[in-house]
ZATORZA-126347 format. One line per field, with one value per residue (C-alpha): residue in three letters; x, y, z. Coordinates in Angstrom, 2 decimals. Example, Ala and Ser with C-alpha at 12.3 -4.5 7.8 and 13.67 -1.06 7.14 Angstrom:
<nodes>
r: ALA;SER
x: 12.30;13.67
y: -4.50;-1.06
z: 7.80;7.14
</nodes>
This chain:
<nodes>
r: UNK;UNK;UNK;UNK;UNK;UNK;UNK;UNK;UNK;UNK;UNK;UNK;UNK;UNK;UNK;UNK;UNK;UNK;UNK;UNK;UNK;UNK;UNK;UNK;UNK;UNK;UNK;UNK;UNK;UNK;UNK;UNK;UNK;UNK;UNK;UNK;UNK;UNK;UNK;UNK;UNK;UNK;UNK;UNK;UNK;UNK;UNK;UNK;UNK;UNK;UNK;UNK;UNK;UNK;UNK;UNK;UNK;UNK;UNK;UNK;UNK;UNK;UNK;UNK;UNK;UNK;UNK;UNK;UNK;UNK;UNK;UNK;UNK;UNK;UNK;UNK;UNK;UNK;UNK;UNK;UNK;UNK;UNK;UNK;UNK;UNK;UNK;UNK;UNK;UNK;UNK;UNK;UNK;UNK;UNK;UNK;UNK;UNK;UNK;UNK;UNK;UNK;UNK;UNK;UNK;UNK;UNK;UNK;UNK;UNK;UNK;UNK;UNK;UNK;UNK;UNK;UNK;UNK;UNK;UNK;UNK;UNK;UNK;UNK;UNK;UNK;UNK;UNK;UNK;UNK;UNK;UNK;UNK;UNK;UNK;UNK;UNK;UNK;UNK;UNK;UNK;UNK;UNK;UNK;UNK;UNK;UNK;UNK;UNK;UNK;UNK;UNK;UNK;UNK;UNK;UNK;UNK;UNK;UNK;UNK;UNK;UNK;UNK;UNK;UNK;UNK;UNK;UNK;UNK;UNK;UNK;UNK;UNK;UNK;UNK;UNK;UNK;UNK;UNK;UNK;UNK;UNK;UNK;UNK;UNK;UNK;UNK;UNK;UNK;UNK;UNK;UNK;UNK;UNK;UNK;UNK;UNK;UNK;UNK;UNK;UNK;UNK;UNK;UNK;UNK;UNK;UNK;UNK;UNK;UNK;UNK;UNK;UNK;UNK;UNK;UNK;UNK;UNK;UNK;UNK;UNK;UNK;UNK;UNK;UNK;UNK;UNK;UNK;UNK;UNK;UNK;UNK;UNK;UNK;UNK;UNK;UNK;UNK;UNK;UNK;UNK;UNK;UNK;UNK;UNK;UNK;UNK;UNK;UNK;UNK;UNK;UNK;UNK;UNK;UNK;UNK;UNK;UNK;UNK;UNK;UNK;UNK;UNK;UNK;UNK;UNK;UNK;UNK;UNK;UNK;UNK;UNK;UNK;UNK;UNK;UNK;UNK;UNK;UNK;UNK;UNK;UNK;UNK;UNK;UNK;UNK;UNK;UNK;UNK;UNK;UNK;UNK;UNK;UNK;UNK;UNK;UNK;UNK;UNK;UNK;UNK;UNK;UNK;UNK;UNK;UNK;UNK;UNK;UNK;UNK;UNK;UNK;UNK;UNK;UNK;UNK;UNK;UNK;UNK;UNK;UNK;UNK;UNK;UNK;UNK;UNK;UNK;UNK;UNK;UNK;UNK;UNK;UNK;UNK;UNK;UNK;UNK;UNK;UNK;UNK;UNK;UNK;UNK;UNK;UNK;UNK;UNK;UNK;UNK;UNK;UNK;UNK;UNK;UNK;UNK;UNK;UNK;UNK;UNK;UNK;UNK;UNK;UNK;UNK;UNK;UNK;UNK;UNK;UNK;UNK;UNK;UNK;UNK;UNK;UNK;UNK;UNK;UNK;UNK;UNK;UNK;UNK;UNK;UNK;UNK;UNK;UNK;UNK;UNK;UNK;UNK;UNK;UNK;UNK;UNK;UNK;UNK;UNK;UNK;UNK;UNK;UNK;UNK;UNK;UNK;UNK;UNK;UNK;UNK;UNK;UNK;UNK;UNK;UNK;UNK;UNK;UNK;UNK;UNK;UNK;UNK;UNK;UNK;UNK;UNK;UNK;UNK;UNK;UNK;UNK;UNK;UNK;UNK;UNK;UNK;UNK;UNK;UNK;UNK;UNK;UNK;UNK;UNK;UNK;UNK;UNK;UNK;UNK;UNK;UNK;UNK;UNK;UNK;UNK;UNK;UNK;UNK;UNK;UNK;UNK;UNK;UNK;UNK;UNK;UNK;UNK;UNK;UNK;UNK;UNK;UNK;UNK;UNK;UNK;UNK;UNK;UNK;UNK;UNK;UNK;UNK;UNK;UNK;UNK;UNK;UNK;UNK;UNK;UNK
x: -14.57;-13.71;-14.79;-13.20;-15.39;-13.06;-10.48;-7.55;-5.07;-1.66;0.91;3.68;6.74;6.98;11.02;11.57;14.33;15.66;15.49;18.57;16.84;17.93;21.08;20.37;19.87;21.04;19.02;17.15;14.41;10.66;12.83;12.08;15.55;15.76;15.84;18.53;16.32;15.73;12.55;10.83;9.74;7.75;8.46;5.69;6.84;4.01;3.61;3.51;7.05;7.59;3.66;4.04;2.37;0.94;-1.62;-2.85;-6.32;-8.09;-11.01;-14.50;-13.52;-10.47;-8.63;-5.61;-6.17;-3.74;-3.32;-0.71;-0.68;1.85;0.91;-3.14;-4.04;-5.43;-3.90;-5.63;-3.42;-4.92;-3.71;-3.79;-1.26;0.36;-1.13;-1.33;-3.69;-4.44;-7.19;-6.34;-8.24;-7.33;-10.45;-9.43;-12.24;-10.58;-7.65;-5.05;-2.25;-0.80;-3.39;-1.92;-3.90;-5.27;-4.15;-5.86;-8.30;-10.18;-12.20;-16.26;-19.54;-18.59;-17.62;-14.10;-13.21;-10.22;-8.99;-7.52;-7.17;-4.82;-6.37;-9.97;-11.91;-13.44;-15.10;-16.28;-15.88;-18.39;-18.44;-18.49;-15.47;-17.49;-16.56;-18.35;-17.36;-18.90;-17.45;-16.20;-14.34;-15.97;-17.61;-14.60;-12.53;-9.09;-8.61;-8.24;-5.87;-6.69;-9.91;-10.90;-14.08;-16.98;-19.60;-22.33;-20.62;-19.10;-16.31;-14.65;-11.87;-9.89;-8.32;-5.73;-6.76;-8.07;-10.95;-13.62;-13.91;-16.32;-18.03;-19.89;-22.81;-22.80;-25.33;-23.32;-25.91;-24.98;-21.53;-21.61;-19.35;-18.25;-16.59;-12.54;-9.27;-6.18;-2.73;-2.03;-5.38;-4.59;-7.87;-9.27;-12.66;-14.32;-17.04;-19.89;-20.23;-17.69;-14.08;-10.21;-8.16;-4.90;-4.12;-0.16;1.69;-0.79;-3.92;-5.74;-9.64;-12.63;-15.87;-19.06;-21.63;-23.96;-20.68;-19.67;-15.93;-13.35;-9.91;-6.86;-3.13;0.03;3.21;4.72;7.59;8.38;7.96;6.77;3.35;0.98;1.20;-1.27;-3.54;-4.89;-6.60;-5.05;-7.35;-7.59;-8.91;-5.73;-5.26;-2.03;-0.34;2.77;4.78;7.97;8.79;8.52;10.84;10.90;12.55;15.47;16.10;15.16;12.71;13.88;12.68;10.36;8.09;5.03;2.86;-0.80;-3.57;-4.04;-7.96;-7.07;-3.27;-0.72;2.52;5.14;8.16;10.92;13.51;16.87;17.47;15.90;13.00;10.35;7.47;4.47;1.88;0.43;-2.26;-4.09;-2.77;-5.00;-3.26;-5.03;-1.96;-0.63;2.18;4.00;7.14;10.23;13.52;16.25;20.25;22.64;25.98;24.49;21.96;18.17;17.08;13.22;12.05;8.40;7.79;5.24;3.34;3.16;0.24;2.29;3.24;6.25;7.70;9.18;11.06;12.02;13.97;12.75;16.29;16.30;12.73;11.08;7.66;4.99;2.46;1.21;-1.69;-2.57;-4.57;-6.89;-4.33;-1.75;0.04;2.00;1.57;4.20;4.61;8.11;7.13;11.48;12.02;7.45;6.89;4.42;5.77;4.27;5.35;4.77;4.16;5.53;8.68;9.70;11.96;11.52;13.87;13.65;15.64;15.87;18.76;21.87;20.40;22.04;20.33;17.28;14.20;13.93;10.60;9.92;7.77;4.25;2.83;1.25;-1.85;-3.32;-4.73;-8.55;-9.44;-10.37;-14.32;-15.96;-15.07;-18.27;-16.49;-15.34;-11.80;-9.37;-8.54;-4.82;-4.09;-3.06;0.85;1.23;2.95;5.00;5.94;8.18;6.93;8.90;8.96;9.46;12.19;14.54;15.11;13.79;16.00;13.00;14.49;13.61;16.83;17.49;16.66;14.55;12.02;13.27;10.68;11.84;9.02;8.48;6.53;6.53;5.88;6.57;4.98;3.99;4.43;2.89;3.67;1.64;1.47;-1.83;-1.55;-3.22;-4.57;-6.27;-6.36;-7.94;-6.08;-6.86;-6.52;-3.57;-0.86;0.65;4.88;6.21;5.36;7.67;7.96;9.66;11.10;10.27;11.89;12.59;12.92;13.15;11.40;13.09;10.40;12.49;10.06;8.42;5.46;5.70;8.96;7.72;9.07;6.41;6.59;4.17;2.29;2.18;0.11;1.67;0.15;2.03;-0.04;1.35;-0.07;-0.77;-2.36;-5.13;-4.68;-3.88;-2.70;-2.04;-0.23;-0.06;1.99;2.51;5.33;6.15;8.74
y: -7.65;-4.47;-0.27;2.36;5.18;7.61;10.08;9.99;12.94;12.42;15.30;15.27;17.46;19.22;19.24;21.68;20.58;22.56;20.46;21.86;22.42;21.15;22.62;24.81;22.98;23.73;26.13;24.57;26.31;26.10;24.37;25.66;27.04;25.49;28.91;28.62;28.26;25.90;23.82;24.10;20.86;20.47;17.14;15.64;12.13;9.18;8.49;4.92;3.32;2.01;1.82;1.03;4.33;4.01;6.07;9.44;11.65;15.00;13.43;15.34;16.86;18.80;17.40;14.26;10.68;7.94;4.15;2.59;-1.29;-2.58;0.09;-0.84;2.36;5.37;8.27;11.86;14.88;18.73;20.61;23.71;22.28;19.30;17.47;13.41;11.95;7.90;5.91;2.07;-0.11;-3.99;-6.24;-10.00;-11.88;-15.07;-16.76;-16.00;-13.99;-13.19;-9.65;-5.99;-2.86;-0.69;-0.36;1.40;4.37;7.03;9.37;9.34;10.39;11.91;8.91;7.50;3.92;1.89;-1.75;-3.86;-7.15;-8.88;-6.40;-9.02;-6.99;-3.03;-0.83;2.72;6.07;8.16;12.21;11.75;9.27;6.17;2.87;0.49;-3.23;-2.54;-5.92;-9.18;-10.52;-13.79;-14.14;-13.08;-15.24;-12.62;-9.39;-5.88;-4.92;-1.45;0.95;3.90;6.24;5.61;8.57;7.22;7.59;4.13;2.53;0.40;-2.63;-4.83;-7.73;-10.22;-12.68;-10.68;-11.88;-9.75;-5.83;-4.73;-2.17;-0.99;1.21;4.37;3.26;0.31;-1.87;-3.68;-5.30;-5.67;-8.19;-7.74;-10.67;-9.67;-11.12;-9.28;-9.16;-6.40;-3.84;0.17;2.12;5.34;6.33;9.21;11.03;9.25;6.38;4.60;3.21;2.12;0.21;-1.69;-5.47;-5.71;-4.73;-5.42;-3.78;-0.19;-1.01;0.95;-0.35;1.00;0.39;-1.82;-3.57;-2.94;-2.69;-1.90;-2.91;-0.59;-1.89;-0.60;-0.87;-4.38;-3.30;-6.73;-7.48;-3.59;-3.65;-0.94;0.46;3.94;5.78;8.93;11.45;15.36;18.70;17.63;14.44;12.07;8.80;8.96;5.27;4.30;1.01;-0.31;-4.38;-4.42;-7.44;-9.75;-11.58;-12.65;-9.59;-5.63;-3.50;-1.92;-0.53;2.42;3.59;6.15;7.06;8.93;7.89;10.38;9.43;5.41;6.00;5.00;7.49;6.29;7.91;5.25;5.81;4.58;3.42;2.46;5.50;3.45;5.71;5.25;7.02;9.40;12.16;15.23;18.24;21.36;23.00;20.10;18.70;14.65;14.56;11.49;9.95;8.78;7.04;8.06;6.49;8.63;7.30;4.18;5.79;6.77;10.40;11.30;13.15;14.79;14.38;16.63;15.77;18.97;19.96;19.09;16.03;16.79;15.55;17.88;16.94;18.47;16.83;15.87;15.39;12.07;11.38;8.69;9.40;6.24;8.23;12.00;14.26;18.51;20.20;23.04;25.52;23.97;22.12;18.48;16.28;13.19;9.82;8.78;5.08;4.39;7.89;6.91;10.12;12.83;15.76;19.23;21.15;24.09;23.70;26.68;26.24;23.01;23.73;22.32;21.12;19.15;16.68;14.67;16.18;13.92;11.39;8.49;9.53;11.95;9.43;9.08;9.65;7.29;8.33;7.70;4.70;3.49;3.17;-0.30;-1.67;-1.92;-5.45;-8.46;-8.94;-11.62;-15.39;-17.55;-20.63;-21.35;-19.25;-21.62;-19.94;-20.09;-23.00;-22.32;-22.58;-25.97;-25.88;-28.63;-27.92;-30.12;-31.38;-30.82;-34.70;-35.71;-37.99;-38.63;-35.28;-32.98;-30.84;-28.74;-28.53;-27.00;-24.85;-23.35;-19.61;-20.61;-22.63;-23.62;-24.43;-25.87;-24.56;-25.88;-24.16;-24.53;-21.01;-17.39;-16.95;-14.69;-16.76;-15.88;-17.32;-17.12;-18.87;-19.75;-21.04;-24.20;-25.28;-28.16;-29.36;-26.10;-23.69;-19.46;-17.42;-16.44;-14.20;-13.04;-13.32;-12.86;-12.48;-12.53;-12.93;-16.11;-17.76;-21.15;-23.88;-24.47;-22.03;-22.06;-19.59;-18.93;-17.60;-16.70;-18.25;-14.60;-12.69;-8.80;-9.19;-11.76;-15.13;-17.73;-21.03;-24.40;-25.61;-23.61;-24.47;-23.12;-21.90;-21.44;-19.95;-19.37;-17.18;-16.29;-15.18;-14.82;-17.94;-19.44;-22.58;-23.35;-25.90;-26.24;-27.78;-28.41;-26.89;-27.38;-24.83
z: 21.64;23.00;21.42;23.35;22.82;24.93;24.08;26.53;26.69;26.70;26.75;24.45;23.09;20.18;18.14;15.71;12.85;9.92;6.88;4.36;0.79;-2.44;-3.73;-6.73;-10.20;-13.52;-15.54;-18.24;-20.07;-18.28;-14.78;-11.21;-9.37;-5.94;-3.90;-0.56;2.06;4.68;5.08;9.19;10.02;13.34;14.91;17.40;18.74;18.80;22.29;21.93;21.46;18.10;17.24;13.45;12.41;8.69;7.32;8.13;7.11;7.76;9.81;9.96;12.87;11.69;13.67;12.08;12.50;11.89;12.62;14.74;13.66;16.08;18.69;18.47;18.63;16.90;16.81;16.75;16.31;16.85;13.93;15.94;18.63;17.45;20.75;20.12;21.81;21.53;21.49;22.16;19.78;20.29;18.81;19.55;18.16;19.17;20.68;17.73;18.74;15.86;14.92;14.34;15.24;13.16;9.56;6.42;7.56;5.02;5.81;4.13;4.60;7.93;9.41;9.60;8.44;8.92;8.94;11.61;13.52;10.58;7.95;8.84;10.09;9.85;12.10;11.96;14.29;14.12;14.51;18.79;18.96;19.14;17.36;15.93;13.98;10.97;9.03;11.33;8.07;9.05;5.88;3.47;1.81;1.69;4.36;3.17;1.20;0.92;1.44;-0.19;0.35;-1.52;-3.13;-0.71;2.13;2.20;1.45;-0.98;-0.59;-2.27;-0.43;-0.39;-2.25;-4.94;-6.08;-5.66;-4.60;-1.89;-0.75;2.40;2.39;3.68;6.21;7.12;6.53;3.54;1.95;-2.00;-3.73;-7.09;-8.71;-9.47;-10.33;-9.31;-7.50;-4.88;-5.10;-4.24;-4.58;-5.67;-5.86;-8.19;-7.61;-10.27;-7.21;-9.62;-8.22;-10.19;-8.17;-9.93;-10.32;-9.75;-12.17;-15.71;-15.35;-14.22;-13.49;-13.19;-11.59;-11.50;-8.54;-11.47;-12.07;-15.22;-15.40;-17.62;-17.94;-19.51;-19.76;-18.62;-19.75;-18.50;-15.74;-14.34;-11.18;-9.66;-8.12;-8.19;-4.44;-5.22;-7.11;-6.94;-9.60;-10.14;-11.23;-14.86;-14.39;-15.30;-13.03;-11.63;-10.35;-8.60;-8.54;-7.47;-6.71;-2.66;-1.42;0.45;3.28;1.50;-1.23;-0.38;-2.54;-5.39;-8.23;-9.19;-12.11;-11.60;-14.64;-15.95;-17.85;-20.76;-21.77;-21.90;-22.80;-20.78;-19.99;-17.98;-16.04;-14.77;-12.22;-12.95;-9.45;-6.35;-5.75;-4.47;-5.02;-2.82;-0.63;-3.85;-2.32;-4.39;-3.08;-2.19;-5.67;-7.62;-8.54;-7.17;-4.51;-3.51;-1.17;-2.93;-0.94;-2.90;-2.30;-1.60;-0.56;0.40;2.77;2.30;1.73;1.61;-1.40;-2.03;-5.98;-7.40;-10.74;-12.55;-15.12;-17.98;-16.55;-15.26;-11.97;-9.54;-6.29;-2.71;-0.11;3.22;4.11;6.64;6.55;5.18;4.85;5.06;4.42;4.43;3.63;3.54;5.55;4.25;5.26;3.13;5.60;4.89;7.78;7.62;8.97;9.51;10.60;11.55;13.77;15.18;14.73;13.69;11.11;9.79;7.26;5.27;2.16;0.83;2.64;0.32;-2.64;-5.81;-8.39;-11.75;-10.71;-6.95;-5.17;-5.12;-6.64;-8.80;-11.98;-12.65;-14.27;-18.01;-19.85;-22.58;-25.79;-25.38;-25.98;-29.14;-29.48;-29.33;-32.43;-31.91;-31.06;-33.04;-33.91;-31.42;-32.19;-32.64;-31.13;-27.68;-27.20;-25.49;-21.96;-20.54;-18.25;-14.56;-13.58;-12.63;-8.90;-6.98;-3.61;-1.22;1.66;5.00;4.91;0.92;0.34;-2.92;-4.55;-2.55;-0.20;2.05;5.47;8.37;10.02;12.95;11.67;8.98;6.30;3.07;0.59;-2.71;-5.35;-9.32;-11.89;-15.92;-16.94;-15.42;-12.22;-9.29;-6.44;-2.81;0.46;3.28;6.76;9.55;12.63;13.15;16.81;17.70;14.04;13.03;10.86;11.59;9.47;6.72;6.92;3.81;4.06;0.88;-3.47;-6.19;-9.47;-10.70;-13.58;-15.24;-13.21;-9.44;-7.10;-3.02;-0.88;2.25;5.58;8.71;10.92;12.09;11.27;11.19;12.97;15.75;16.22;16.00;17.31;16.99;13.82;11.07;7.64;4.61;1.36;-1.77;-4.70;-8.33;-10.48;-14.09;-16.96;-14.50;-13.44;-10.58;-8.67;-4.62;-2.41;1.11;3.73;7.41;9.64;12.94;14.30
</nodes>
């Protein structure tokens, strides 16, 4: 394994862009005008060619810290100057050579923490710049899915696999399991040591450090997975969703919504938003990124979540924001993964309106929810428990009805299930009869009946070649059900 422990300067040029604001809304009573101004938005260029950039913090230092997966390095921006500087951070615990650089990073308990090598493994940097492998990911079943900082000091995690939730000790000295069943796990922690993190596109859950959890609905919305969480001033859990794609069909899709005590309020998007990346604000209130169509290309849009629950939007023009976060001055800093690049902006110089700018058609909010009746008294007998999907999956060689080939540009796996399913693909090299570790390709939601899954024969954009074990897992009702099979490409 390798640490760097040094920071090495690299010089790099600031671009300054004006952003054109929103055009001016229709009055409506209580709605913000969109005042004619233009938003300044300083550009600083990731050093690194196409690094992948994808989440960014306020570090202990002051100073900004993001991760570059396909670059494998960290990133460290002075707030002051906009000077990157990189720290190259490849650990290659063995001989696969499929791994990714760094990828999910929080700040906690002075310390930063972020994920990397495939998502398997975590390490820590502390207040001088050194790092340390906190977690080898030898002895979990699923990587990380995502992290968040824990009250201790720690950190918690959900993984890919989803069944349990972890957590790290401020100290680094211990990992905690807690048992778990979900799809897709953001995070958000809360100050009482306790954590909510979100199972797909059913359930908000909060866990406690003694384990107790609890588990609050949402309103079903197909197939749009929770993506983020985060909690404003008054205390109200805030989530975003939207389906993300696949290989074969693009994202689409978009719904974000509160918690009001344990009630559910919703606010869907009649198009394509995609609403990810939400972060408290220094004002108290949740911000987060929105893609919105526009003559058949992208705009970026910052939504605000306003006290009454509201949502409030400004346009970041041809940005696409992966992820942001404020400074203590007020300052947005941006990642625009596409353009690799490092933005700041003011955040007094964004214009609001009620509606996004150009958009196809301004979101709808539904009526509240009703209330749930409470539940039925205990049963004194056994209660009969949902079966798992049943799966069959064609093998590469099956005969007779099956029609699983192998193409020149692609797999084709033919998939049956008898009931409503989400269905994951993933892939792991296997050499010398051993198979590494799993690489997840692709979920949707399916349908009763056969489907076929189609995997381009790449991983994060990289052709692979050789023997290739894949997994197929169907699941629900908290079920769930896998099959395997061996490729060579």
């Amino acid at each position: 394994m390798r640490f760097a422990n040094a920071l090495r300067a690299l010089p790099v040029a600031a671009a300054v862009l004006a952003l054109a604001a929103p055009a001016a809304a229709a009055a409506s009573p209580g709605a913000e005008r969109s005042a004619a101004r233009a938003a300044t938005v300083d550009l600083f260029p990731i050093p690194t060619a196409d690094s992948n950039p994808r989440e960014i913090v306020v570090g202990p230092d002051g100073n900004l810290w993001f991760t570059q997966r396909q670059g494998h390095r960290l990133g460290v921006v002075s707030p002051a100057t906009g000077q990157i500087t990189e720290i190259p951070y490849a650990y290659e615990p063995d001989d696969l050579d499929e791994d990714w650089g760094p990828d999910n990073i929080v700040s906690s308990g002075g310390y930063l923490w972020f994920s990397h090598d495939v998502n398997r493994a975590v390490s820590r940097i502390a207040p001088g710049g050194q790092i340390a492998l906190v977690d080898d990911g030898s002895s979990n079943d699923g990587v990380t899915e995502d992290l968040a900082a824990a009250a201790d000091g720690g950190v918690w995690q959900t993984d890919s696999i989803g069944e349990e939730v972890r957590r790290i000790n401020g100290a680094a000295t211990h990992l905690q399991r807690y048992p778990a069943d979900y799809d897709d796990g953001p995070l958000v922690a809360v100050g009482d040591g306790s954590v909510w993190y979100g199972d797909s596109w059913r359930y908000l859950k909060h866990l406690t450090p003694e384990g107790r959890q609890v588990n609050i609905p949402i309103p079903d919305r197909g197939a749009e997975r929770l993506n983020s969480l985060a909690f404003d001033a008054q205390g109200r859990l805030w989530w975003a969703q939207f389906a993300p794609g696949g290989m074969t069909y693009p994202a689409r899709g978009g719904t974000v919504g509160y918690l009001q005590g344990t009630t559910p309020r919703t606010i869907s998007f009649e198009g394509d938003y995609l609403p990810h990346a939400m972060e408290r604000g220094p004002d108290g209130l949740v911000y987060f990124a929105m893609q919105v169509e526009v003559d058949g290309a992208k705009t970026g849009v910052l939504a605000r979540a306003n006290p009454d629950g509201s949502l409030s939007y400004a346009s970041l023009g041809n940005y696409r924001v992966e992820d942001f976060t404020f400074t203590p001055d007020g300052a947005l800093w941006f990642l625009d993964s596409g353009a690799n690049t490092v933005g700041r902006l003011a955040a007094t110089g964004l214009a609001y309106a009620p509606t996004p700018q150009g958009a196809a058609a301004p979101p709808t909010t539904p009526a509240p929810p009703v209330a749930p009746a409470p539940p039925a008294p205990p049963t004194t007998g056994p209660v009969a428990q949902p079966a798992a999907p049943k799966l069959a999956l064609c093998g590469l060689r099956a005969r007779g009805s099956c029609r699983t080939t192998v193409a020149k540009a692609s797999v084709r796996v033919e998939i049956t299930v008898d009931k409503r399913s989400t269905v994951t693909l993933q892939a792991a090299p296997v050499r010398k009869g051993k198979t590494g570790t799993y690489t997840k390709l692709s979920a949707r939601v399916v349908g009763k009946g056969e489907r076929a899954i189609v995997w381009n024969k790449r991983i994060r954009g990289k052709a692979v070649k050789g023997q290739y074990r894949l997994s197929v897992t169907a699941s629900a009702g908290g079920k769930r059900v896998s099959r395997t099979m061996l490729v060579s490409l």
